[in-house]
NUVOLUM-402608 format. One record per residue (C-alpha): y, x, z; residue in one letter. Coordinates in steps of 0.05 Angstrom, whole numbers, padded with zeros to 5 digits, always signed. Example, Ala and Ser with C-alpha at 12.3 -4.5 7.8 and 13.67 -1.06 7.14 Angstrom:
-00090+00246+00156a-00021+00273+00143s
This chain:
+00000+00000+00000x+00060+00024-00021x+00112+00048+00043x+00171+00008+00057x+00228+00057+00058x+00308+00058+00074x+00321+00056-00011x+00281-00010-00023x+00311-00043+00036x+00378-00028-00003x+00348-00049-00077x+00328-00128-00039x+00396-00133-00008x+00422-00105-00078x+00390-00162-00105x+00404-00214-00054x+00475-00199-00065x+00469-00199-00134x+00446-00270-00133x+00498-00288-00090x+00551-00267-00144x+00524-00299-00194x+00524-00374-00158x+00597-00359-00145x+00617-00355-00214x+00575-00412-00232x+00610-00471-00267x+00585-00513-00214x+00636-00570-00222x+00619-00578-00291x+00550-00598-00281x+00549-00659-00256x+00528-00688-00323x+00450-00672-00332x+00437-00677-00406x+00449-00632-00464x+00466-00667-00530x+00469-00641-00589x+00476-00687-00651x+00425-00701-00704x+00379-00675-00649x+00322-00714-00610x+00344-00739-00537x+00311-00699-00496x+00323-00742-00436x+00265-00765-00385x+00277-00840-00408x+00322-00896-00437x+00392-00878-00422x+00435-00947-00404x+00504-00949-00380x+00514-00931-00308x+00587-00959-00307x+00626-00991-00362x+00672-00936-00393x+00711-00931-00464x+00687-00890-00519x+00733-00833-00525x+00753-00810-00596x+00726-00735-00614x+00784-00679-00613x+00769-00676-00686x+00782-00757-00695x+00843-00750-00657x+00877-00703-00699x+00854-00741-00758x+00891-00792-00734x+00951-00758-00713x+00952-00719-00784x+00955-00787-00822x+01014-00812-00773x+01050-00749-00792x+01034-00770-00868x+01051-00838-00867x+01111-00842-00830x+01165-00848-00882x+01225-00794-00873x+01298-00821-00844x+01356-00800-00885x+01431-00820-00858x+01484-00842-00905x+01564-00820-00906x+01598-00889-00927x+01660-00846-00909x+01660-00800-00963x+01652-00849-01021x+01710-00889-00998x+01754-00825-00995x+01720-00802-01068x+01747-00869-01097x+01806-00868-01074x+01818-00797-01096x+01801-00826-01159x+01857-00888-01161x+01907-00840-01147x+01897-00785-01192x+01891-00839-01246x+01956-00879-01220x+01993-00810-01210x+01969-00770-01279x+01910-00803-01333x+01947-00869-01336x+02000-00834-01375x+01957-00799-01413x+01901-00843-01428x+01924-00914-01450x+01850-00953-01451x+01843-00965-01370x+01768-00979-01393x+01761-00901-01377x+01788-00921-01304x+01744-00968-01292x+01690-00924-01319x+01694-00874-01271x+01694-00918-01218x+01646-00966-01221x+01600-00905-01240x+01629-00871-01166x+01620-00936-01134x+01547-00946-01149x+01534-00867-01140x+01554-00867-01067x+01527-00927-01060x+01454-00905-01075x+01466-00826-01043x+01479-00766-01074x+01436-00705-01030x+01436-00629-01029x+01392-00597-01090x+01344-00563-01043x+01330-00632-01011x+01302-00670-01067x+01261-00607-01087x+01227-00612-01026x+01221-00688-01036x+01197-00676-01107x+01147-00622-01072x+01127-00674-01016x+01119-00726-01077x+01157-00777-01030x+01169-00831-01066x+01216-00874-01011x+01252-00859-00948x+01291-00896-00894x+01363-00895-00908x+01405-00906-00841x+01484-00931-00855x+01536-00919-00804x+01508-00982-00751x+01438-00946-00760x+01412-01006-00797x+01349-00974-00846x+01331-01002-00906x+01279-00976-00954x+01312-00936-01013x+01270-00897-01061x+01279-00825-01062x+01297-00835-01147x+01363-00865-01139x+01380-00805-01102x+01421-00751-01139x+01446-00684-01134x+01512-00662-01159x+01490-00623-01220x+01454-00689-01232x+01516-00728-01223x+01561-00695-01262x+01514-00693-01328x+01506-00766-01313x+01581-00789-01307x+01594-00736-01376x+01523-00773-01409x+01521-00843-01396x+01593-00854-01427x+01592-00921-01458x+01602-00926-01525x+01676-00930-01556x+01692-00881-01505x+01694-00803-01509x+01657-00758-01471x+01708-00703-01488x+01762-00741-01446x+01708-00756-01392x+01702-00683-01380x+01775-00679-01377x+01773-00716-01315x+01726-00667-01274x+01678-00707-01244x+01652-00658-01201x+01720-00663-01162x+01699-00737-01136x+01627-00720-01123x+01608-00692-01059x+01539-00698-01020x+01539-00762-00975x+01466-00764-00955x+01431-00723-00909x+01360-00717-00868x+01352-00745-00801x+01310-00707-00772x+01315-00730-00703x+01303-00808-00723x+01241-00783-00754x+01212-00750-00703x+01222-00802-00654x+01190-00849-00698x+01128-00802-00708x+01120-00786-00636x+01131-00860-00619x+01074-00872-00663x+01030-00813-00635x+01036-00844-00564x+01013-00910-00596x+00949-00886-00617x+00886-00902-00579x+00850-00851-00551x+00786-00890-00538x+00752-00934-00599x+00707-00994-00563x+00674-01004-00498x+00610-00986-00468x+00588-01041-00416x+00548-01020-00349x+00480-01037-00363x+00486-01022-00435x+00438-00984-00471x+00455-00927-00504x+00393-00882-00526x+00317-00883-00513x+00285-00818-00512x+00257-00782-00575x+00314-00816-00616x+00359-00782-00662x+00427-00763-00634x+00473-00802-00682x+00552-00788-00699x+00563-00851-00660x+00511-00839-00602x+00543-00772-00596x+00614-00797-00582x+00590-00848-00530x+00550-00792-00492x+00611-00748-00496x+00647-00802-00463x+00596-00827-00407x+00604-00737-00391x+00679-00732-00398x+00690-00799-00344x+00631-00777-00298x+00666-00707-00292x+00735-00741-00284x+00705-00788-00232x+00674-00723-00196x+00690-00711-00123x+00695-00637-00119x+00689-00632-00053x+00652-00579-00003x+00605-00630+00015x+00582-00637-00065x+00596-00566-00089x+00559-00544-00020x+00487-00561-00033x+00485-00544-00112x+00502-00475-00097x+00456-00474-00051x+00398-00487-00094x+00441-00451-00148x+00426-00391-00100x+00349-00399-00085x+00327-00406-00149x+00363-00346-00169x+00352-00306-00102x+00270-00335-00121x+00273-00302-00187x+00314-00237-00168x+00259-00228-00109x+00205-00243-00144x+00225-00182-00190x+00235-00145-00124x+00167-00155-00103x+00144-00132-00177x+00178-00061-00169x+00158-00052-00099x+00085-00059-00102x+00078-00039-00173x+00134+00010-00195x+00152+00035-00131x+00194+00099-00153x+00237+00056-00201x+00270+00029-00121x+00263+00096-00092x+00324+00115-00132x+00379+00067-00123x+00410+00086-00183x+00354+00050-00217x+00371-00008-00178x+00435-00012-00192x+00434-00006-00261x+00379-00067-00278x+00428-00109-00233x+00489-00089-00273x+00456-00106-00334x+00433-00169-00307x+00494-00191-00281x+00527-00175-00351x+00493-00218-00389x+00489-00274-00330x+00576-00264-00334x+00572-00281-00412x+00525-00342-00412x+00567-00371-00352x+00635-00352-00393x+00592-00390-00458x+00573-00443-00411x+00642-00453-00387x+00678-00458-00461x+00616-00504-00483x+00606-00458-00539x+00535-00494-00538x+00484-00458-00583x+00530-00398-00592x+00495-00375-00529x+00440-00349-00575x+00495-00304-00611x+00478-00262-00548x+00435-00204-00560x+00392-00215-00498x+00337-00179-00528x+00375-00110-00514x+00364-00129-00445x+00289-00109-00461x+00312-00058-00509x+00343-00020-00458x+00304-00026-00403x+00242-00004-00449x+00286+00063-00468x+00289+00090-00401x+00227+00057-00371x+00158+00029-00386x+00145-00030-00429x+00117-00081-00366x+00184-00065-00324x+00222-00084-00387x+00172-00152-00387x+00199-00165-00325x+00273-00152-00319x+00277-00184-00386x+00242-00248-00372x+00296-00255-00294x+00343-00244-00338x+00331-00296-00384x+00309-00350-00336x+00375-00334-00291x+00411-00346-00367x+00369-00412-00375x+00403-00449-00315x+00475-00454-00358x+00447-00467-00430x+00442-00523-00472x+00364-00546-00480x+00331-00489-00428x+00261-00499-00447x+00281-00479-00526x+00319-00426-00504x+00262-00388-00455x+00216-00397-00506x+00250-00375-00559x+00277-00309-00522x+00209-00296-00494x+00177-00283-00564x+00236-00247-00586x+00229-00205-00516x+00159-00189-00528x+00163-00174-00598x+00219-00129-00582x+00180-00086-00522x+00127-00084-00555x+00158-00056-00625x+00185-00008-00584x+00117+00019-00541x+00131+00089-00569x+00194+00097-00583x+00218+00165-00610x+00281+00148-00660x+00341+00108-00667x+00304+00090-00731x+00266+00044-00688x+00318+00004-00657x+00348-00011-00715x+00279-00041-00746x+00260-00072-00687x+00328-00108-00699x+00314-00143-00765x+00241-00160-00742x+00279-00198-00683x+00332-00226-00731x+00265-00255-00769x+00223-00276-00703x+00288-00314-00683x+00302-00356-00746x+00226-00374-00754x+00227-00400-00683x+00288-00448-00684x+00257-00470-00746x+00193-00486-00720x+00226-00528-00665x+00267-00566-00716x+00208-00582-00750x+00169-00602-00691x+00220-00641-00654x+00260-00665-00716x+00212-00665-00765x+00248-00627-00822x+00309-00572-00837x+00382-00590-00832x+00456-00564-00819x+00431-00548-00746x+00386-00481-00774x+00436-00458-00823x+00486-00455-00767x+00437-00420-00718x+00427-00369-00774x+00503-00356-00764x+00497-00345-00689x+00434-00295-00704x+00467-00260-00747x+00522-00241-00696x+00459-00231-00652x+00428-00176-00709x+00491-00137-00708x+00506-00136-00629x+00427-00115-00618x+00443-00058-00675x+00489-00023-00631x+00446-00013-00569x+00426+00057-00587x+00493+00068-00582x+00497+00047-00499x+00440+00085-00495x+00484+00150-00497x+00529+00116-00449x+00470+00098-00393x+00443+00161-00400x+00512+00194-00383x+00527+00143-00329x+00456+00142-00296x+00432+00216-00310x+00378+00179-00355x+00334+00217-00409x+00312+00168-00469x+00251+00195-00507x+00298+00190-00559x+00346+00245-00532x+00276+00284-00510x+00263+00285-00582x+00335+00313-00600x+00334+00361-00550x+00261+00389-00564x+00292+00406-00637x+00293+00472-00639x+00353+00485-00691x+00396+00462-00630x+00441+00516-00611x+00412+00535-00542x+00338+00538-00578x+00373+00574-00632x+00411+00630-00593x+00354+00643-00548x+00306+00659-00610x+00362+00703-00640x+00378+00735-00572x+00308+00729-00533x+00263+00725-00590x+00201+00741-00543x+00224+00691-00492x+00233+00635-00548x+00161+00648-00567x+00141+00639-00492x+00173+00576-00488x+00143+00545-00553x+00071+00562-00520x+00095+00534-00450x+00108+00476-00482x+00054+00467-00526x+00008+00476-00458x+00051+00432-00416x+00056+00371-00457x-00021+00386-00473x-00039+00372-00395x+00017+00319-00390x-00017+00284-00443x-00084+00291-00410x-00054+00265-00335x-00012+00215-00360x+00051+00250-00347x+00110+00253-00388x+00098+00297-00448x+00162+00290-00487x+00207+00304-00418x+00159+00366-00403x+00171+00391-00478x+00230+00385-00475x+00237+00420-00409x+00196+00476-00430x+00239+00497-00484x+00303+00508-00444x+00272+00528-00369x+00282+00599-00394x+00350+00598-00430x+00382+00638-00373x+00344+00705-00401x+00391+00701-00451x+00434+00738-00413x+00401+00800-00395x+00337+00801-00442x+00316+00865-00447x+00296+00861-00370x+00240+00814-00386x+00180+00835-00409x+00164+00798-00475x+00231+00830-00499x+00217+00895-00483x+00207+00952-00526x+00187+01031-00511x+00246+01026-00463x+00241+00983-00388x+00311+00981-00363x+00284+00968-00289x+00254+01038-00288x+00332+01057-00279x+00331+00997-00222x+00310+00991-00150x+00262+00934-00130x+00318+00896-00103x+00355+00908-00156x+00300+00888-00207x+00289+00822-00168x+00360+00807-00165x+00364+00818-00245x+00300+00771-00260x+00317+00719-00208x+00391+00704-00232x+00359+00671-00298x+00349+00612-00263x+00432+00600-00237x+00445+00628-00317x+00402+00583-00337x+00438+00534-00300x+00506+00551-00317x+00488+00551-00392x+00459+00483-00385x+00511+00456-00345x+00556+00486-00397x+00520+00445-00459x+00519+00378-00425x+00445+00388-00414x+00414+00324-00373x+00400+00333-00299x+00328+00330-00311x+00321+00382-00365x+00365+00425-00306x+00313+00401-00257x+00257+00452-00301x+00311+00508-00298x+00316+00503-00229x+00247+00490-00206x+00205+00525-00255x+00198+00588-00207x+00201+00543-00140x+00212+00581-00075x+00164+00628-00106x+00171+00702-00108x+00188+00764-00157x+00111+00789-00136x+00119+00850-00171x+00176+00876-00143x+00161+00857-00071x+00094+00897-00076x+00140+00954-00098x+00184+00954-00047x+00136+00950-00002x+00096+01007-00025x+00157+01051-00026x+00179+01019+00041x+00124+01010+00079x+00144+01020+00150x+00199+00967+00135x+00213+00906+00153x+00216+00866+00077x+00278+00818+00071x+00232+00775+00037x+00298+00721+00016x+00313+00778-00037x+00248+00774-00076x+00248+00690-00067x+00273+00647-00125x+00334+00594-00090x+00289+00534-00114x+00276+00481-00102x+00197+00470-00103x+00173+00419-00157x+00182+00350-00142x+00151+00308-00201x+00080+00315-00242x+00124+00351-00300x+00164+00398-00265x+00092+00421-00232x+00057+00424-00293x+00118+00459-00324x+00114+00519-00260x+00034+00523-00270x+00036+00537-00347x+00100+00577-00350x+00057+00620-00301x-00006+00612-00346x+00023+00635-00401x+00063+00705-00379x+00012+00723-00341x-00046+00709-00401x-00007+00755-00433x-00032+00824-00398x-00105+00802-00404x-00149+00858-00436x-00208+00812-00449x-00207+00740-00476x-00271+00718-00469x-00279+00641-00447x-00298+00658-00378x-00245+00703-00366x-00193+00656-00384x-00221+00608-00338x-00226+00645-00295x-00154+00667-00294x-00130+00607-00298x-00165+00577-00239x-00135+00644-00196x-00062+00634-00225x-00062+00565-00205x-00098+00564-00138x-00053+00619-00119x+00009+00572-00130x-00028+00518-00096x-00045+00562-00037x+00028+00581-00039x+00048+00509-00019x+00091+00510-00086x+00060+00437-00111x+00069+00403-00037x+00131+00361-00069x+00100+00332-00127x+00046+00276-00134x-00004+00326-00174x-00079+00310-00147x-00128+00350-00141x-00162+00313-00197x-00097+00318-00240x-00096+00399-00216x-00168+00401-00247x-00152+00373-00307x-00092+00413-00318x-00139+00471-00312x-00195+00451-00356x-00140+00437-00406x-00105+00508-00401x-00167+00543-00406x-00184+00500-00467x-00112+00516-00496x-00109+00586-00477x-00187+00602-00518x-00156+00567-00576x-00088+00614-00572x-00126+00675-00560x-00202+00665-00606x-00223+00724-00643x-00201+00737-00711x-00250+00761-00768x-00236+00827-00798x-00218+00827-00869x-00257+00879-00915x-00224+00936-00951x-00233+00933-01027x-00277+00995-01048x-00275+01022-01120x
């Protein structure tokens, strides 16, 4: 059983509290209606719906505007006429013609002429030339003409002139007998000036008198009245009278402590239920995913994330646009930096926490549960981004054949409904595309490895890799067979072979630094024949904190700087402590100068990385290479490392030890079998 310690107290109250955030920022008071309608849809209610209360049947938002658009229409603009300014034009008139064109023009037929044709102009309005454009745009065809005592009477907008208009017609429409010649002498455009002009203010009044006239309801539902029977079709009109029976019930609400009180409540337990139950899950079955509470912090982050956008969809009644929400990356990234049955898990809490503020719940789990699992399970080896973005199409598909499916078995065929959820997937596609790239952020705010940046990091054509094998070609060549024997026994225990690989290449970077004091760069020449012991064991020891340094340098991840620094343990420089103690042997040793800084190994790879980074230098001085010698090296290197106590931190058993040894030895005959000897060509 597994021990109950300090950190999973912390990941249940984590938990706890989690739930308790979430049933505050539930839309509580907007649930007091209990069905989800969607028309051209089957009621999915329990049974025949009938009127609890008689209420009116509210007009949709869309109906409403309809209605106000065609008021806007319809309403006939008010214009307001200057009786003023054709009396003063006519008179104008009489006395330029008493004072100068009677003496000049004898026929007063020309007198009466002009002003009749004045009389009748101002009589029926003479209006600015950008005015009757935008009548002639508007194609209004009458208006409301207000006189001075705001009486209105209904003038069409074609009597209306402009001056250019009036002037060719007093010049034109000369009668005949009479000459247009001594028309024009006149000037008409002196007596014509604009007398009509838009009243703006009448006609808004009138249109917003109107607009509070309208009706907002459209008929009557009596109490008792049925309304739908379950299994039937939603219709337009069926639709508008369930919208109504939800908008009074949540106006007749009273949203008071003693109503809100007991939903959250069991808002709370069934969330607390399902958050627990996943508790329960890692304690007893993934135990060291809650001994770090970074682990638990981060599912409940993610969790809380995507409860905060179906509540904020919940709240706008954005309805099916809930399934615009890539809730499979939920399993994507939980898969990336753990297994696939902890992804299972937090995925499915997830979505059931979702399913208490979205329209048809049932649909919805369903639906996101074979998405989920087609997802994890897409993803059971996942090496490249590559993936993730093909895993993301084969959702896209998975999703649209399931909301068809339900069409077809609740509805019975295709319609408008499926064409729009292929809009909302679609948004889904492209927001599950981008999850590899939060997978770079995670792993830089968690201190997570993916597989896929173990991949990238075991590439050797990376510049660490790179530099050592141009700087430290011997020590590159040690690393590639450390990790070619690590991930071998990691494979064989069930360890992580990718994060040991990856390990193995850098734990030795730090020799960059000083490589011709390690032996697989060596030539003719050892520097530490010019060095004391100590001095020796300071040399080889300080490629660990290089090591570190570097890596820290290059943005390495913390657990690729966990092999740097624990590769060598709390062991010791052996060599160079035997020395000094030869040369010193009435002494007493300072044995902290020959000891690595540490720490010992704590996890199956960092222990498998010590035992074949020890495997392999030391393989090296073998003179013979027979099978039994190699095993039997191999069971003296590592028994002395046990014996050491350098494995006490790690969760290696002695069955995993044996295995690790039966692999090595298996590894090490295959490195080191006999070669045949090619003949020489005689002649």
């Amino acid at each position: 059983m597994t021990q109950f310690k300090t950190t999973h107290l912390y990941a249940l109250l984590t938990f706890i509290f989690l739930a308790l955030v979430i049933t505050l920022l539930s839309p509580h008071d907007e649930e007091t209606f209990q069905y989800q309608v969607v028309e051209g849809r089957p009621w999915m209610g329990e049974e025949l719906l009938v009127a609890p209360f008689t209420f009116p049947i509210y007009k949709s938002d869309e109906m409403i505007q309809r209605e106000r658009d065609s008021v806007r229409q319809t309403i006939l603009p008010y214009y307001q006429i200057d009786t003023i300014t054709g009396s003063k034009m006519l008179r104008k008139w009489d006395d330029d013609w008493s004072a100068k064109w009677s003496r000049e023009v004898t026929d007063e037929a020309y007198y009466f002429y002009m002003h009749n044709y004045l009389k009748e102009l101002y009589r029926n309005g003479i209006i600015e030339e950008e005015i009757a454009s935008k009548l002639r745009q508007e194609d209004v065809l009458e208006v409301k003409l207000l006189s001075a005592d705001q009486v209105s009477r209904l003038t069409p907008a074609t009597l209306f002139s402009t001056p250019m208009e009036a002037y060719q017609q007093a010049t034109e429409r000369v009668p005949q007998g009479m000459s247009k010649s001594i028309v024009r002498k006149f000037d008409p455009s002196k007596y014509i000036e604009v007398n009509v002009y838009p009243n703006e203010a009448k006609t808004q009044q009138v249109i917003d008198d109107e607009l509070r006239n309208l009706s907002k309801s459209m008929g009557v539902v009596q109490k008792g009245e049925r309304i739908i029977g379950k299994g039937e079709i939603v219709s337009p009109h069926q639709y508008d009278i369930l919208q109504s029976l939800r908008r009074v019930t949540e106006e007749q609400r009273d949203s008071n402590l003693r109503q809100v009180l007991p939903m959250s409540v069991g808002t709370f337990l069934i969330i607390a239920s399902l958050l627990v139950g996943l508790w329960f899950f890692l304690f007893y079955y993934r135990p060291k995913i809650v001994k770090e509470y970074k682990n638990t912090l981060f599912l409940s982050l993610l969790i809380l994330i995507y409860a905060i956008l179906t509540i904020i969809f919940a709240r706008m009644d954005l309805g099916a646009w809930v399934y615009a929400i890539p809730f499979v990356s939920v399993a994507i990234l939980v898969r990336t930096f753990f297994e696939s049955r902890t992804a299972v898990y937090v995925f499915l809490t997830t979505v059931l926490i979702c399913a208490l503020y979205v329209p048809f719940p049932l649909e919805f789990v369903v639906i996101q549960f074979v998405a989920g699992m087609v997802a994890v399970f897409s993803l059971r080896s996942l090496s490249s981004r590559a993936q993730i973005i093909r895993a993301t199409f084969l959702i896209f598909v998975i999703y649209n054949v399931m909301t068809c499916s339900y069409s077809l078995m609740t509805g019975g065929a295709l319609g408008s409904n499926d064409l729009s959820n292929l809009l909302y997937f679609s948004f889904n596609l492209i927001f599950n595309m981008f999850s590899y790239l939060l997978i770079y952020l995670i792993e830089r705010s968690f201190g997570y490895v993916s597989n896929i940046t173990l991949v990238e990091l075991s590439d050797v054509n990376r510049p660490l890799p790179r530099q050592l094998s141009e700087q430290a070609p011997g020590t590159f060549q040690h690393s590639m067979q450390v990790a070619l024997l690590a991930s071998e026994a990691a494979t064989a225990i069930g360890a992580d072979a990718r994060l040991v690989r990856a390990g193995a290449v850098y734990h030795d970077i730090g020799k960059m630094r000083n490589a011709a004091y390690f032996t697989e760069n060596q030539g003719a020449i050892n520097p530490h024949d010019q060095l004391t012991p100590t001095e020796s064991a300071a040399v080889i020891i300080k490629h660990v904190t290089d090591g570190l340094a570097m890596a820290q340098k290059h943005n390495l991840p913390q657990a690729i700087q966990d092999f740097i620094r624990m590769h060598h343990g709390r062991g010791m420089t052996k060599y160079f402590y035997t020395q000094y103690c030869n040369e010193h042997p009435d002494e007493t040793v300072d044995v902290d100068k020959f000891t690595y800084p540490g720490p010992n190994p704590n996890t199956k790879e960092t222990g498998i990385l010590m035992l074949a980074d020890a495997i392999e230098a030391s393989s090296r001085s073998l003179k013979d290479l027979s099978k039994e010698t190699l095993i039997a090296h191999v069971n003296k290197i590592i028994d002395s490392i046990v014996a050491d106590g350098l494995l006490n931190d790690t969760p290696l058993t002695f069955r995993d030890i044996q295995t690790i040894k039966d692999v090595f030895a298996e590894k090490l005959a295959t490195i080191y079998h006999s070669r045949i000897a090619y003949p020489e060509l005689k002649r």
